[in-house]
C-alpha positions, 0 to 999 in steps of 0.5 A: 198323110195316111189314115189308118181306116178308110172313109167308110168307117173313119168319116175322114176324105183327105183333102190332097189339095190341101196337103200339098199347100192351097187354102180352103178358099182356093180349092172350094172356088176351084170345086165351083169353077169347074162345075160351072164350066161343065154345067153352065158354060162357056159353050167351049167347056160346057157340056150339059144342056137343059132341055125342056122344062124338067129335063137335061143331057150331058153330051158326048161332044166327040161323037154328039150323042148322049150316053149312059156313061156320061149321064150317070157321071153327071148324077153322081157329079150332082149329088154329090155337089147337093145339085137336086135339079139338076141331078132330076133333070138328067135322071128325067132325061134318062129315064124318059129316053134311055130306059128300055121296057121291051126286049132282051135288054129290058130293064137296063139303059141304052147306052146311046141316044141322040141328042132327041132321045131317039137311041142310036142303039138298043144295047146297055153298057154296065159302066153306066148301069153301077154308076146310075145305081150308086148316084140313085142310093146316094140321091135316096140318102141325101134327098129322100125318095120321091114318087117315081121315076124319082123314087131313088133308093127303089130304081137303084134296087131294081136295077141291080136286080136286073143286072144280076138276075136277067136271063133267069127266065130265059130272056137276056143276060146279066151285066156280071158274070154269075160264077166268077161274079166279074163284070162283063163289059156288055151283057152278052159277051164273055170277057171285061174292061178292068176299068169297069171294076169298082169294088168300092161300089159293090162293097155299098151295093152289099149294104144298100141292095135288095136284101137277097142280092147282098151276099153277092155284091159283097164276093163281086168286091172281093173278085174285082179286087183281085181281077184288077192283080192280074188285069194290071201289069206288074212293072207297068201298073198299066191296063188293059181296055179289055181283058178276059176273065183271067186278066189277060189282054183281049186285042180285038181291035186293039182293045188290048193296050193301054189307052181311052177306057184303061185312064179310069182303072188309076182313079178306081183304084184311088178312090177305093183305097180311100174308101175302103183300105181293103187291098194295101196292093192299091198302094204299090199298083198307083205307085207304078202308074205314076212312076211310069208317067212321071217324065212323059209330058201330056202332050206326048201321052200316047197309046201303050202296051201293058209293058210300056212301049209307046206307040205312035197314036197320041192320046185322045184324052190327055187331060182325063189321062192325067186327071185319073193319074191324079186320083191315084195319089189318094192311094199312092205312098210314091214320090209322084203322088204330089206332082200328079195332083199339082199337074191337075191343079195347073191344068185347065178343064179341056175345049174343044169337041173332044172335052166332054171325056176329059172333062167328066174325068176331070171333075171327078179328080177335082171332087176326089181330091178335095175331099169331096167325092164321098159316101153318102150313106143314109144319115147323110142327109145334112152332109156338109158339101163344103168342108174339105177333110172331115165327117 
């Protein structure tokens, strides 16, 4: 069933679960079940730890260190869920261990540490950057502001400052590409990952930015929209890890197929359909996606070229692949769109020291299709996390 607006203007989330015929009951246990996997165990699927008395971390169980990509999912896992203490315990850990004061890169986040807080690197990764200014705004909303760190809606602001504006003064650079107002997939360099494009982010960033930075983030929506047309093969729906600004592969390493980063491009795509409705190309493009996954089994999910040809490295993340096939069907008009929401549903959270990828794309796919990844905009405070499909 298609609304005719996006849930930014409509206050309506679909709820897919629902649709394709599980009651109420089962998918608000379902919600839960997952978080309390994810987030208080059992040790083969959880995979945040509290630490201290006020602070905690997702880790990355793969590589064992914590990154700003996971961390930020979870703040936007916990505020979207009215989790407040968990949501300061991460931000806490984040800020106290991530944020970086000094150097070319102050003002943005190291994206690695380990698991002491001492960083494995001094270089920020943007995916982290958007997703930590976005769960800020949307904690601001929700929760109200604190004194800092915990002063929300300022540290979103800020941080968007810096990512548009490092470098003006000669010291660093920015996280989007000024002129043709892309994001880059680390600050100094000059090309992208598609699945960092979230134009349903920018589009909330012209809203709730500094006032000066709006105009902005409102032609940032509008580029990365049109950057995921080329960056997406046509027949395929397929994306690239990542690509010049153009839209065509970058190989570097094999950066150029389908395959860890590119899964997040279907959910971005979902979730923007659903919000905004702004680019009806969603619909045809998550059509391909799952078309093309349809008759291929998890388990012999591989490593692709744009067109298709599978290669012979098996997926890393099986579950996160068809989890974010799943987010599609919030924008899908195919004959998929059903079955990749079933296959979510019958497939359990992932084990093992690869879960932790798997699994925050996971959760999101079982917020999302819930009804339950939404805007929280600044009237949301009493926003009701309970009910599947309404304002």
């Amino acid at each position: 069933m298609k609304k005719t607006s996006g849930a930014f203007d409509s206050g309506y989330y679909r709820n897919v679960f629902k649709e394709i015929g599980f009651s109420e009951e089962e998918i608000a246990a379902r919600v839960e079940d997952t978080w309390t996997k994810l987030f208080e165990g059992p040790e083969e699927t959880r995979i945040y730890y509290e630490a201290g008395d006020d602070m905690g971390y997702l880790v990355d169980t793969g590589n064992l260190d914590v990154r700003t990509e996971g961390m930020s999912y979870g703040m936007m896992m916990a505020v979207q869920l009215d989790r407040k203490e968990v949501f300061d315990r991460i931000w806490k850990w984040t800020y106290t261990y991530m944020f970086m004061t000094e150097g070319e890169n102050a003002g943005y986040f190291a994206w690695s540490c380990n698991l002491d807080g001492s960083r494995r690197s001094n270089g920020p990764a943007p995916d982290g950057e958007e997703y930590f200014a976005l769960a800020l705004l949307f904690a601001s909303h929700r929760w109200g502001d604190g004194s800092a760190p915990f002063d929300y809606g300022k540290q979103a602001r800020d941080l968007l400052r810096t990512c548009l504006h490092k470098g003006e003064d000669g010291i660093g650079q920015p996280m989007w590409n000024p002129d043709n107002k892309l994001i880059k997939f680390i600050p100094n360099c000059d090309f992208s990952d598609p699945s960092y494009h979230l134009p349903h982010f920018y589009e909330l960033f012209a809203l709730w930015a500094y006032p000066e930075d709006r105009p902005f983030w409102k032609e940032a929506a509008a580029a990365s929209r049109a950057y995921l047309h080329t960056a997406c093969h046509p027949v395929t729906g397929l994306a690239p890890e990542y690509a010049y600004y153009d839209g065509t592969p970058n190989d570097t390493k094999g950066y150029g197929k389908f395959f860890s980063d590119a899964y997040r491009v279907a959910a971005n795509i979902g979730l923007d359909y659903e919000w905004f409705r702004a680019d009806e190309w969603q619909v045809e493009e998550a059509d391909r996606i799952q078309a093309f996954f349809a008759d291929i089994e998890p388990e012999d999910y591989r490593r692709y070229t744009l067109d298709g040809e599978p290669l012979e490295e098996k997926s890393l993340h099986p579950v996160g692949l068809l989890a974010t096939n799943a987010i599609a069907s919030l924008a899908a008009a195919g004959p998929h769109a059903a079955d990749a929401a079933k296959l979510l549903w019958n497939t359990p959270v992932r084990t093992g020291s690869r879960r932790y990828y798997d699994n925050c794309l996971y959760m999101f796919a079982i917020l999302a299709l819930s009804g339950r990844y939404r805007i929280i905009k600044p009237s949301d405070a009493e926003l009701d996390v309970d009910s599947g499909a309404s304002k």
